[in-house]
C-alpha positions, 0 to 999 in steps of 0.5 A: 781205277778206271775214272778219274779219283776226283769222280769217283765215289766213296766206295771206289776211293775206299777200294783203292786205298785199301789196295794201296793207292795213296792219291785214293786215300788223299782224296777220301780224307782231304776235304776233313784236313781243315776241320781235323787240324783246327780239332787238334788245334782245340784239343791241344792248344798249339800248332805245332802239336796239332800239326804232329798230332794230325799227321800221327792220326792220318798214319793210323788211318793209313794203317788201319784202312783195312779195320774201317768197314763203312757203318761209319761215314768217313769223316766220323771214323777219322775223328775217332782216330784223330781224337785218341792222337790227340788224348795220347799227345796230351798224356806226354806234353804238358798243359798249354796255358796263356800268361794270365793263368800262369801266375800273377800280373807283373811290376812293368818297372821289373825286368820282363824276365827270361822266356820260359821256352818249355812248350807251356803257351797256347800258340796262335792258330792260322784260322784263315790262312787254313779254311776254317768255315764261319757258322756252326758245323751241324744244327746240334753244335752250341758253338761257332767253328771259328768262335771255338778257335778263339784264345779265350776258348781254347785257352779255358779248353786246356783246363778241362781234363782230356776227356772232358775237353773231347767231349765238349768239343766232339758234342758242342763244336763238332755237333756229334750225338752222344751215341757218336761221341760214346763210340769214339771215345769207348765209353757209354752215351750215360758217361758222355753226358756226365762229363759234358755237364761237368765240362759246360760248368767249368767252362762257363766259368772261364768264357767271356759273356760275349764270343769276339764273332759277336763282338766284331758282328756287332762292330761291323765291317767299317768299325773294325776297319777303323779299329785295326787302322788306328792300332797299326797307326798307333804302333807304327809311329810308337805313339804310347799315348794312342794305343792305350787310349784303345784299351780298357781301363783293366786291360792286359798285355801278355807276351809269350812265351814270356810269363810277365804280363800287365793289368791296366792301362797305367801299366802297360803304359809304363811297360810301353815306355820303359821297353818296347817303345823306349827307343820309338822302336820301328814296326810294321804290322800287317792285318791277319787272321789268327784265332778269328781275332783281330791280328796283325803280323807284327814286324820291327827293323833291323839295320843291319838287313834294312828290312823290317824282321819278323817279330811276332803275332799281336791278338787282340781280344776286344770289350765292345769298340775297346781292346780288353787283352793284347796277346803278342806271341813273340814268336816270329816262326808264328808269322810263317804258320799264316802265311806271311813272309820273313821280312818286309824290305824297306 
């Protein structure tokens, strides 16, 4: 090419990519990567799977370049590929779920029980650590980018059947119009309407009244600063007492890939007491973005290492200044995925 790629037009990087220029083609689809990952990400409900998802999808693009004849902009055509990735992987994979849709509240006198480690858990979503944009992404979208990211969200976008869930996302996040939907998904604008409608009634059924963008907006800044300082304070010094003074009377716990979660404050106290903090167990929690949501990379010592280990990513989802819901994703391979270390050294 004779001028530099980051010059040159969509035209020029198409040429080039299709004569077999690599870099061209990176820079055709890498101002899509951050949008197309969080797509997966609420088509299937994990990291990992978006990540594979993606990457199957870009190789497509790759191979089909020559397929690809400009009626379409760049950023539709490659939300057509990535989308039919996406339907494909949840043929072979089963449904992501959080532990409150797997099976009811847990005893926390019982033992918490086994991980299940079959890929069955919603996984947290790195939202700022990847660029994800706050706002609606086109005037036609109903819902927030990063609000569409949320757990409560995602997690009721696993219960649509696949091509509603597409359809709900590609028309109510994405801001696509019916006619664009229709295209990438082979069906006509008559069948896009009919399961967006039957996609609104089930998810209206399983969504908070009120987004946590809304929530923490309403919060402001230094309520929230205040919030998350109190919660760290609180695990930090294993005082039981003070982190359930945070909750709400019905909050719950969950702890994937764990399936045992509790309900209400008396619970997770008991559970609190009995387990993690019995032994005033020594944490570190470092504030995050994961999912939108007020998170905290979650750490505990080890003595043999001296330096606190990765234990797993704590999500809260918040009832006004209250939490309603503590997600700790006992993952510690989670930490890496937003950007944080291993270990802490003390």
């Amino acid at each position: 090419m004779t001028k530099e790629l980051g010059s040159a037009s969509r035209e020029e990087l198409l040429r080039a990519a299709r004569a077999g220029d690599e870099d061209a083609f990176r820079s055709l689809v890498g101002p899509h990567l951050a949008e197309l990952r969080a797509h997966c990400y609420r088509m299937l409900g994990s990291f990992q799977d978006a990540e594979d998802a993606l990457q199957d999808a870009l190789l497509g693009a790759w191979r089909g370049l020559s397929g690809f004849e400009g009626r379409s902009s760049v950023r539709s055509w490659l939300y057509r590929i990535v989308t039919n990735a996406c339907l494909k992987a949840i043929e072979r994979r089963p449904r992501r779920v959080l532990p409150v849709d797997f099976g009811p509240a847990a005893d926390p006198h019982d033992d918490p029980g086994k991980p299940i480690v079959e890929s069955v858990w919603v996984e947290p979503y790195p939202a700022g650590q990847l660029g994800l944009e706050d706002g609606l992404a086109g005037p036609e979208a109903r819902f927030e980018q990063r609000e569409s990211v949320e757990l409560a969200f995602v997690a009721a976008l696993q219960q649509l059947p696949a091509r509603q869930r597409a359809v709900l996302i590609m028309r109510e996040v994405l801001g696509f119009s019916g006619g664009e939907v229709a295209a990438a998904l082979d069906t006509t604008p008559a069948s896009v309407y009919s399961a967006l409608q039957r996609a609104h009634t089930a998810l209206d059924e399983r969504l908070p009244e009120q987004s946590q963008q809304a929530t923490l907006r309403s919060l402001g800044d230094e309520r929230v600063r205040r919030l998350a300082e109190d919660y760290v304070d609180a695990w930090e010094r294993s005082d039981v007492d003070a982190l359930v003074a945070m909750l709400t009377e019905d909050a719950a716990m969950a702890m994937p890939p764990r399936p045992t979660w509790y309900r209400g404050r008396e619970a997770i106290a008991a559970f609190l007491r009995l387990w993690p903090l019995a032994d005033e167990l020594r944490s570190r929690l470092i504030p995050v973005d994961a999912n939108g949501q007020l998170a905290f990379g979650h750490y505990t010592w080890d003595g043999e290492t001296s330096s606190f280990t990765a234990h797993g990513v704590n999500v809260l989802t918040l009832r006004g200044s209250e939490i309603d819901t503590m997600t700790t994703f006992l993952t510690p391979e989670a930490l890496g995925h937003l950007g944080l270390p291993a270990d802490i050294p003390a």
